[in-house]
C-alpha positions in Angstrom: -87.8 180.2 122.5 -87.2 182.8 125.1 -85.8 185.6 122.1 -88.9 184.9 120.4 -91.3 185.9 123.2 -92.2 188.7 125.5 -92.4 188.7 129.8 -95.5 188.9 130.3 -95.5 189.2 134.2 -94.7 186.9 136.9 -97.4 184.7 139.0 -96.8 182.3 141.8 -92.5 183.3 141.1 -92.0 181.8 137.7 -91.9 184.4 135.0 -94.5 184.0 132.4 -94.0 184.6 128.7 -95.9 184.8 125.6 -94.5 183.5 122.6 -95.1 185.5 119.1 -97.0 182.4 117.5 -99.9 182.7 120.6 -100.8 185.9 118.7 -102.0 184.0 115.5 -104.4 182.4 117.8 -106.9 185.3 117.8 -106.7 185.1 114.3 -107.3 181.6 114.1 -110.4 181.7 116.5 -111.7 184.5 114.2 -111.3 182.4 110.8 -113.1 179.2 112.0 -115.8 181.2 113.5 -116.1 183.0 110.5 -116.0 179.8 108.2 -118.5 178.0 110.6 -121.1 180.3 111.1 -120.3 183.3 108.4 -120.0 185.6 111.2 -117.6 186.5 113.8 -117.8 188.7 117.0 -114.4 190.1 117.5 -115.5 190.8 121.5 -116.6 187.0 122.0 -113.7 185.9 120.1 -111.2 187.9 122.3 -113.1 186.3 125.5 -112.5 182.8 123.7 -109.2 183.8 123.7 -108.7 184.8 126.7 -110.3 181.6 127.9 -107.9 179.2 126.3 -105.2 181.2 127.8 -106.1 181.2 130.9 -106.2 177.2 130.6 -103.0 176.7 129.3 -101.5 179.1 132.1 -103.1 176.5 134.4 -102.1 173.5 133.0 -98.7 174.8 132.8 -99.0 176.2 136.5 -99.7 172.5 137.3 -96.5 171.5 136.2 -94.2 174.5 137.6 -95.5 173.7 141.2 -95.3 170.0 141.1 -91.8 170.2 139.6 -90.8 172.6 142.8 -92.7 169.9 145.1 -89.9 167.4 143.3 -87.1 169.7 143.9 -87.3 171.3 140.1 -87.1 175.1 139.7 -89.7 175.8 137.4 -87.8 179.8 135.5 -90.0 180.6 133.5 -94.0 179.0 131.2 -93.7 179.9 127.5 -96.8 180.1 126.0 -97.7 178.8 122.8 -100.7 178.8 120.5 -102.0 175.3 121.5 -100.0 174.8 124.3 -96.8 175.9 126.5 -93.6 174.8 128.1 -92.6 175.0 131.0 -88.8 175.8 131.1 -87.3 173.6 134.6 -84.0 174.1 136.0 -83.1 170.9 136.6 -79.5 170.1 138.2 -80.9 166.2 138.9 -78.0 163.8 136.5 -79.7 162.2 133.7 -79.1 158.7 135.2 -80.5 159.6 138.5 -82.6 156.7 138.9 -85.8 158.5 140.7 -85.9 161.1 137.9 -88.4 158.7 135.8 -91.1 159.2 139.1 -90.8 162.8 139.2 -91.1 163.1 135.7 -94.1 161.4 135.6 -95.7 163.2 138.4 -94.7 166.9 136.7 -96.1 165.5 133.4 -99.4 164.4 134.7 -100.2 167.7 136.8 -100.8 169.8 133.9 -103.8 167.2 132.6 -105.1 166.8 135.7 -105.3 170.8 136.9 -107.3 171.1 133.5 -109.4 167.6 133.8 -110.3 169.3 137.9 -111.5 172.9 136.3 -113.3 171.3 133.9 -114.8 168.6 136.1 -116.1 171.8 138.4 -116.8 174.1 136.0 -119.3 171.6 134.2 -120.9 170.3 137.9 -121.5 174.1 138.5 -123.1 174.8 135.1 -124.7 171.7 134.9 -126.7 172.7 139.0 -127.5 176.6 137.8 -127.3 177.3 133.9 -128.8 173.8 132.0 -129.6 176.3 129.4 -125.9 176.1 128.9 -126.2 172.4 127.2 -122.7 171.0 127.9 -123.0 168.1 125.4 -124.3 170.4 122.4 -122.0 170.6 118.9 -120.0 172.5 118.3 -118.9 172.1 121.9 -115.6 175.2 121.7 -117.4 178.0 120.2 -117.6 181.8 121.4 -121.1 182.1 121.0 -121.4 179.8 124.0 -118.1 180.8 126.4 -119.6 179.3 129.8 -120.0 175.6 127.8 -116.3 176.5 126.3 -114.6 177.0 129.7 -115.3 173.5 130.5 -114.3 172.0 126.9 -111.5 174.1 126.8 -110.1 172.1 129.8 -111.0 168.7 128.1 -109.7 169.0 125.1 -106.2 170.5 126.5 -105.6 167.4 129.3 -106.5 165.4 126.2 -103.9 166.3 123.8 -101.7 166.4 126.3 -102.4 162.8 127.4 -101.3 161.7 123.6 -98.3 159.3 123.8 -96.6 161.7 121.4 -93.5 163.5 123.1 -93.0 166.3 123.9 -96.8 166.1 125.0 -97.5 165.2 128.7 -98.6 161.9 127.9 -95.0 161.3 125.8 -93.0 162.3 128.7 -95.0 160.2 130.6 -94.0 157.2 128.0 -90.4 158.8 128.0 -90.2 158.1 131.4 -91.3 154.4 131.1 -88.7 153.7 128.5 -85.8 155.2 130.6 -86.5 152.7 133.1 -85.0 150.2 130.7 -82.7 152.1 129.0 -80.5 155.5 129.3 -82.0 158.8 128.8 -80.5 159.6 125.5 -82.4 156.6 124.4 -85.9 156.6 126.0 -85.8 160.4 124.2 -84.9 159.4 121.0 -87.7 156.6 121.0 -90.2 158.8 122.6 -89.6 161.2 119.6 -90.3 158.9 116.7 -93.8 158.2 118.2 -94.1 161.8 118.7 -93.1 162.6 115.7 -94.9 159.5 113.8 -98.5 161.7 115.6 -97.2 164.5 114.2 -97.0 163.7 110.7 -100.5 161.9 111.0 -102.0 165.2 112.5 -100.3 167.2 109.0 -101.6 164.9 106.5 -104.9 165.2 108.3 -104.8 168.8 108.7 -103.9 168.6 104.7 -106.6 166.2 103.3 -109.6 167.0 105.5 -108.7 170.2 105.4 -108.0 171.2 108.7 -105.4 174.1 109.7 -105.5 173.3 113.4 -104.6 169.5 112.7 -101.7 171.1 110.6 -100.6 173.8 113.1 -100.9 170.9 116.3 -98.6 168.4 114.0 -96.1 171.4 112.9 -95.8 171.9 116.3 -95.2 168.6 117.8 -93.0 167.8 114.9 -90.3 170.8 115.5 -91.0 170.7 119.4 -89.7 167.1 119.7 -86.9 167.4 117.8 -86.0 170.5 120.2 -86.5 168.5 123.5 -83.9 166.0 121.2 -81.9 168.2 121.4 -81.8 169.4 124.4 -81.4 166.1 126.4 -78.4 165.5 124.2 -76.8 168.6 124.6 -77.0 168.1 128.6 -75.6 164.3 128.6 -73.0 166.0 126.7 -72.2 168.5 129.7 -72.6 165.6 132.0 -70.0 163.5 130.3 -67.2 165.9 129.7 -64.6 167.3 133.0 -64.3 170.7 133.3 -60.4 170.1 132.7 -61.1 169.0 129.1 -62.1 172.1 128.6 -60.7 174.6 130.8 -58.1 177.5 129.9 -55.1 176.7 131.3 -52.9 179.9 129.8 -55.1 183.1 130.9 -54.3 186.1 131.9 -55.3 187.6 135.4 -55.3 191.4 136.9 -54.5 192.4 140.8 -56.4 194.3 142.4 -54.2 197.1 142.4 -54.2 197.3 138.8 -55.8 200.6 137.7 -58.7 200.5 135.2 -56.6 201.6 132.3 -53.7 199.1 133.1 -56.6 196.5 133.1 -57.8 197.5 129.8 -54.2 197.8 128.1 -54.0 194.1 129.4 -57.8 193.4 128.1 -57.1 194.9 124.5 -53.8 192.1 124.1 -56.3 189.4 125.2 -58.5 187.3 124.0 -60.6 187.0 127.3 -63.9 188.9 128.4 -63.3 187.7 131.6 -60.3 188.4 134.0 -59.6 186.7 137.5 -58.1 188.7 139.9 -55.3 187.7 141.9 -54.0 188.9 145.3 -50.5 187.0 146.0 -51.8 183.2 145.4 -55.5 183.8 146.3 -58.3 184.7 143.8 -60.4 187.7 145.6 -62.7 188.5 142.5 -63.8 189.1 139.0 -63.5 191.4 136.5 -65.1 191.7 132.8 -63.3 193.7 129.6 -67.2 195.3 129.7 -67.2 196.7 133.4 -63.8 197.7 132.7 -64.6 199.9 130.1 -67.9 201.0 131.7 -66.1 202.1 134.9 -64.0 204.5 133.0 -66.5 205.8 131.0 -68.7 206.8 134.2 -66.4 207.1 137.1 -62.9 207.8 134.9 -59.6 205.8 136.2 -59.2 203.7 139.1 -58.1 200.4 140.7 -60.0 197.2 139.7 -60.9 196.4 143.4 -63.1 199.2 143.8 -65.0 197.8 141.0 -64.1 193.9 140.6 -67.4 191.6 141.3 -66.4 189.4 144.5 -68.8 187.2 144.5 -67.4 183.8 142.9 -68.0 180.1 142.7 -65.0 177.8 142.6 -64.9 174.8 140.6 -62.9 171.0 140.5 -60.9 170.2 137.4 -63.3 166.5 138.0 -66.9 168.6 138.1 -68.7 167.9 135.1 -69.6 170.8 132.3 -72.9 170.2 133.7 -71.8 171.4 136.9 -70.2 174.4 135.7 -72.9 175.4 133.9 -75.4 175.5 136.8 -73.0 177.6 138.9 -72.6 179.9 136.0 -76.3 180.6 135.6 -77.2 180.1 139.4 -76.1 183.6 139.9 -75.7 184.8 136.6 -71.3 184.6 136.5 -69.7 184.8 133.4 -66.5 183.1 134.4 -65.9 180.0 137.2 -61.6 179.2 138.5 -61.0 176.0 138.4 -58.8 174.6 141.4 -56.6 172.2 142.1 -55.5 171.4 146.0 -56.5 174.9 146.8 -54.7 176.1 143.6 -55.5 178.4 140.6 -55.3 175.9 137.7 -57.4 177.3 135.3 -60.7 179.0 134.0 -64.1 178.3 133.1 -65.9 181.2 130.7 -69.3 181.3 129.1 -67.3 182.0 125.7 -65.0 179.0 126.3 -67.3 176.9 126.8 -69.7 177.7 124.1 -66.2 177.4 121.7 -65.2 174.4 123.3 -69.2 172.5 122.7 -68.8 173.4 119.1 -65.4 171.8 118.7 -66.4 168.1 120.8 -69.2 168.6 118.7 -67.1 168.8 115.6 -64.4 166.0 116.9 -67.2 164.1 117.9 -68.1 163.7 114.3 -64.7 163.5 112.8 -64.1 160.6 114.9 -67.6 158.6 113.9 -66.7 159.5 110.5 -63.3 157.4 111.3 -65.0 155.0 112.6 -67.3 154.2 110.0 -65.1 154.2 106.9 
């Protein structure tokens, strides 16, 4: 999601992003006011625009600062035609068993921001501007943006309410069933009602005709199956020990090495990332790419002048899970893993991408056993 969207900023700390697909939206503001009314004003429609997105960022702002209330890091709020995500980083264990609370809580603030603008928005127009006629069809139009702000809001906390993951009121329902049973589970049966509401919203959108109907299922339908996915791929790190995984025969540099001994040693190995060893202690890092960039600005030296030594340090027990959030906590490429105080091994963003695919792959081989 993130390679297929642009920053668009950052408000209250969590980056904000717009994904390629929001920028049909104009579009398809423009083609249902033109079919409704056989007209279109390209100004109003921009300001409709502009109103939905400013509800979504809301609703999605809901969500990022309830999840840090609960301890969640909220990175970054993709943006989406009819919606957004808000991307957590979330170190709780999938078993934790207060994660179905907060999960409720950061599901519901989204609705409820949007159901609280709309419930003031409407109060104030209702008191100054009864010209504005809340309750008049067709109540989202552009020709009418004051009655829009207000409907805007209601109709996004409602489709978010729907039981039909990965929608608010799914992960809501998600959370219920995990209660009862384990994550992988509660996802896999909120998915088939979200994606039983998605395939009603496409044959709707198909027979009525109604692109929106088809665009909200489309969406649901893929977006489920990614959340799937996801909550899969993370009881997978949380199940496998980082010495299941870990390279054990690696290579390592000293800190005296120059630059081009270091890259002699890089080019006969099939690491990115080098540890770097001072008698029996670790005092840094060093990648094949600052190597090389190091000589090309500064010409030959000694890998301590350039080595990154800022580290985290690892148990062969931890979890991939684990590893994973030190990695990205402050961007490392590469984690030792010790054992009484001892270099044992290492943990790489490479290896470990290599080493998913292949308990992914044995994984398979050995339900395929099973089954035959």
């Amino acid at each position: 999601m993130r390679s297929w969207s642009i920053s668009a900023g950052r408000i209250f700390g969590v980056e904000l992003r717009i994904h390629w697909t929001f920028f049909l939206l104009p579009l398809f503001v423009w083609g249902t006011e033109y079919a409704s009314h056989g007209a279109a004003d390209a100004g109003r429609d921009v300001a409709l625009v502009a109103i939905i997105f400013a509800c979504v960022v809301a609703h999605e702002l809901g969500h990022a600062l309830v999840a840090k209330h609960a301890g969640v890091v909220a990175k970054s709020i993709i943006l989406f035609p009819i919606g957004g995500v808000t991307q957590m980083d979330d170190s709780r264990p999938l078993s934790d068993p207060a994660a179905w609370k907060k999960e409720i809580r950061i599901a519901l603030a989204g609705p409820l921001i949007n159901l609280v603008i709309a419930f003031a928005a409407g109060s104030i127009l209702a008191a100054v501007a009864p010209e504005v006629q809340l309750w008049k069809w067709p109540f989202l139009k552009s020709g009418n943006l004051l009655r829009s702000v207000v409907w805007a809001n209601l109709y996004l906390a409602g489709f978010n309410l729907l039981p039909a993951y990965p929608m608010d009121g799914g992960r809501v329902l998600r959370a219920l069933f995990s209660r009862r049973m384990d994550p992988i589970h509660a996802t896999r049966r909120a998915v088939s009602i979200g994606q039983a509401f998605a395939t009603i919203f496409i044959l709707g959108g198909i027979f009525l005709p109604n692109y929106w109907l088809t665009l909200v299922g489309l969406f649901l339908f893929l977006a489920a199956q990614m959340e799937e996915r996801s909550v899969v791929f993370r009881s997978v790190l949380e199940n496998v020990r980082l010495e299941d995984v870990m390279l054990t025969d690696f290579a390592t540099l000293s800190p005296a090495d120059t630059l081009e001994d270091a890259l002699e040693k890089a080019v006969h190995s099939l690491q990115d990332d080098f540890p770097v060893i001072r008698g029996s202690d670790m005092v840094g890092v060093i990648s094949r790419q600052k190597i090389l960039e190091s000589l090309r600005i500064e010409g030959n030296g000694y890998v301590q002048a350039v080595m990154n030594r800022i580290f985290e340090v690892a148990q062969k027990k931890e979890s991939l899970a684990s590893a994973f959030r030190k990695l990205t906590a402050r961007n490392l490429s590469l984690i030792p893993v010790v054992e009484d105080q001892r270099l044992v091994g290492i943990v790489t963003l490479q290896n470990l991408m290599h080493s998913m695919a292949l308990l992914a792959e044995s994984r398979k081989l050995r339900k395929a056993t099973l089954d035959s």
